[in-house]
C-alpha positions in Angstrom: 77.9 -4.1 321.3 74.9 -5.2 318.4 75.8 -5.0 315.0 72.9 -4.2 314.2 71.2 -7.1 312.5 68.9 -9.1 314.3 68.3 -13.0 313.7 65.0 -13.4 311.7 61.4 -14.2 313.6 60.1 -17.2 311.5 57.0 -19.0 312.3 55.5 -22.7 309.7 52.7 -22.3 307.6 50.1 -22.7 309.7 51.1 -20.1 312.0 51.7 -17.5 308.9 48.3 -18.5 307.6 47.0 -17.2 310.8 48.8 -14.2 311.7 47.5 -13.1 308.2 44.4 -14.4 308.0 44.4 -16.4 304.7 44.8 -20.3 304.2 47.8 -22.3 304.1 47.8 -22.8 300.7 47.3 -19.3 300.1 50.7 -18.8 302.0 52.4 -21.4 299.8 51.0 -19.8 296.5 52.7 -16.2 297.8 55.7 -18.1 298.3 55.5 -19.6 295.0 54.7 -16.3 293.5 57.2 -14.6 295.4 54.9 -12.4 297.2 56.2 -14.4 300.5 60.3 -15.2 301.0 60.4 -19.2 302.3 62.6 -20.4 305.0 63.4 -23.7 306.4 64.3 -26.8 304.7 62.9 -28.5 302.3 60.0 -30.4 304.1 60.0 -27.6 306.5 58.7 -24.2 305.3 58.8 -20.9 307.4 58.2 -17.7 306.5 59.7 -14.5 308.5 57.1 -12.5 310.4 58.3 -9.1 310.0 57.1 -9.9 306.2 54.1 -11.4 307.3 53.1 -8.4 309.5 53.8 -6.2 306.9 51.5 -8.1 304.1 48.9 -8.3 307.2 48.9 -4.4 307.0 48.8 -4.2 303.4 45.6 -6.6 303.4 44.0 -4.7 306.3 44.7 -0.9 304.7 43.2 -2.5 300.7 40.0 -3.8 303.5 39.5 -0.1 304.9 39.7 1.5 302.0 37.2 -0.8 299.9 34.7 -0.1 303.2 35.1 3.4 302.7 34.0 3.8 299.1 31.2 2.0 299.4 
């Protein structure tokens, strides 16, 4: 039987960068803003893609809406 919990999805920078659509460093200044929980080790960063998918709809709902007024 599941507890519940599931083990978290995470994917490097690169990958993040892409599934969002914005540069790595971009990604990194989230992280460092704390926009964007890190994962990983130290020389490793990975960032959880349930959080990037959620910031990807964020990005793409503030794009709609900016079309639509204008």
């Amino acid at each position: 039987m599941s507890t519940g919990a599931r083990p978290r999805r995470t994917v490097p920078t690169q990958l993040a960068a892409l599934a969002v659509g914005v540069s790595e460093a971009t990604i990194r200044k989230w992280a460092s803003r704390g926009k964007l929980a890190r994962y990983g080790s130290p020389g490793r960063a990975e960032y959880d893609v349930d959080e990037l998918m959620e910031i990807a709809a964020e990005r793409g709902e503030a794009q709609y809406r900016e079309q639509s007024e204008s």
